[in-house]
N, C-alpha and C positions, 0 to 999 in steps of 0.2 A: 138689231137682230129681231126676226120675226117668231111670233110665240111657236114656229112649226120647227123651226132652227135652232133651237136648245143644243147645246152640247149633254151627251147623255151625261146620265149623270147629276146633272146639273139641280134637280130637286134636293137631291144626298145631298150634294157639297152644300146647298143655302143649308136642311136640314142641321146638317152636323155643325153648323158653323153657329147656327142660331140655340146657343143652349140655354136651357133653362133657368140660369142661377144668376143669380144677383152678383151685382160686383159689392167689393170693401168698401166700407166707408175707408174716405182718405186722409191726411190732415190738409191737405191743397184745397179741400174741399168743404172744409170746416169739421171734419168729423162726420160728416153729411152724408147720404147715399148719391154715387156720383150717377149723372143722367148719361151714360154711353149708350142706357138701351136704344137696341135699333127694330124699325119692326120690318118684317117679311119685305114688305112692299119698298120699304127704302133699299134694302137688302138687293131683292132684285133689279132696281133700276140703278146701282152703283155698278151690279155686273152682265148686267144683260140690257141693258136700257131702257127697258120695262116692267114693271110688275108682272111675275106671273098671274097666269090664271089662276082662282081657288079650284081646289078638289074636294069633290064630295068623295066621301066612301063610305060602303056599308054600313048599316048602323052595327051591327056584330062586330064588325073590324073595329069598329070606333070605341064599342065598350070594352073588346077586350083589350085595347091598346090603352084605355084609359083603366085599367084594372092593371097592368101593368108597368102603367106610368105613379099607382098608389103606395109601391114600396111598403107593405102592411107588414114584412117581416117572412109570410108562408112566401114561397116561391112562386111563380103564377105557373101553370101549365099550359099545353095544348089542349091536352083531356079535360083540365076545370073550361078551360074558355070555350070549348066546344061544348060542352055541355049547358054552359050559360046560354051558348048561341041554339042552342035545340037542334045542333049538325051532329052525324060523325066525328071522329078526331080528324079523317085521311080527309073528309071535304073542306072544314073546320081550317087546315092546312092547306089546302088547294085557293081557298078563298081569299086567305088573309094573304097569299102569295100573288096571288093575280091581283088585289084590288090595293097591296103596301108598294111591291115590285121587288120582295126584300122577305126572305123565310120566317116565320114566327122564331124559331131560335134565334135566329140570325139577330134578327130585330131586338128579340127579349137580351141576348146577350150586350148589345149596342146600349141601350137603355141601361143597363146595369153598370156597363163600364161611365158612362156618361154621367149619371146618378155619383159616381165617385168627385166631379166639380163641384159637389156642392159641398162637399168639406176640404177643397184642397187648399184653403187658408186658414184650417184650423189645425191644432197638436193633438193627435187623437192616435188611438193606438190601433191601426195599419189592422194586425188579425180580427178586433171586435168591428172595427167599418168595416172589413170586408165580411163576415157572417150578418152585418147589418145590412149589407146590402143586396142579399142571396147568394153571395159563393158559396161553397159547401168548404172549403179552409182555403188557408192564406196562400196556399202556391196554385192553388186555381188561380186567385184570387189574381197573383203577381201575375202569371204569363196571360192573362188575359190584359190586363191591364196593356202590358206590353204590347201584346198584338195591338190594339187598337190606338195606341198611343205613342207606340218604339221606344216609352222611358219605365221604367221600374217606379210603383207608385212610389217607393221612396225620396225619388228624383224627383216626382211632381208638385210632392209636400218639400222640399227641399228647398226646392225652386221658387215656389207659388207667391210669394212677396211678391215678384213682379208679374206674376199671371192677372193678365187682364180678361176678367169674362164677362162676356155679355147675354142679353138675354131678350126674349121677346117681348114687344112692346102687350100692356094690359089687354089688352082687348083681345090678343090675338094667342091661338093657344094648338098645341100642336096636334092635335085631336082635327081643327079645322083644316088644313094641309091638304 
């Protein structure tokens, strides 16, 4: 498949696939951190036969997605990001849509749900991760979950013994994309 013949989409699905978090140590594996990581470029050539191209973007997009990938506890905004970037909030939002392909909400919400993998193998209590992780309370918390995942977080902590997650190789980081 040639880099012009991408199935849409098809940045999203590597995106989503390649998350951020580490896997379990196993006892298969000595107790060990197991090596599943996989990076972008292997990622690509298993389904598309080639490595994608990189993408540059913005450096405003890149710091505000990397202020939002910082989980500090405050919430990020449009209004703080757009002001870091010396825009409007309405261009601030124009820019980060045309140059992500994906709405600042949209995204910040995505990130937030996604941000929940990295405690899905621990016993933690469900309402303080989700205020930890910027929902404003636990039934936001849940239907959002839902929406991007079709299980109730408590089915994912449930589950998660055999959730296998992977993660991007060192070098490579989702800012570069």
């Amino acid at each position: 498949m040639h880099s012009n013949n991408w199935p849409s989409g098809s940045r999203e699905l590597k995106d989503s696939f390649l998350c951020n978090v580490s896997a379990p140590p196993t006892p298969s594996c000595g107790g060990k951190q197991r090596s599943d990581d996989i990076t972008s470029a292997q990622f690509d050539v298993m389904c598309f036969g080639e490595a994608l191209p990189p993408r540059s973007l913005d450096p405003r997009v890149v710091r505000s997605i990397a202020q939002i990938d910082r989980f500090c506890g405050d919430p990020v905004t449009a209004a703080s990001c757009a002001a870091e970037a010396g825009l409007s909030a309405s261009r601030f939002l124009h820019l980060f849509k045309q140059e992500t392909g994906i709405s600042f909400r949209a995204f910040r919400a995505w990130k937030r749900a996604r941000h929940l993998l990295h405690f899905a193998n621990q016993d933690l209590n469900l309402a303080h991760l989700a205020q930890d992780i910027g929902y404003p309370d636990s039934t936001h918390f849940s239907h959002s979950i839902r929406r991007f995942y079709g299980l109730m977080p408590r089915a994912i902590f449930s589950g998660s013994r055999d959730l296998a997650i992977y993660r991007s190789g060192p070098a490579e980081s989702a800012i570069a994309r």
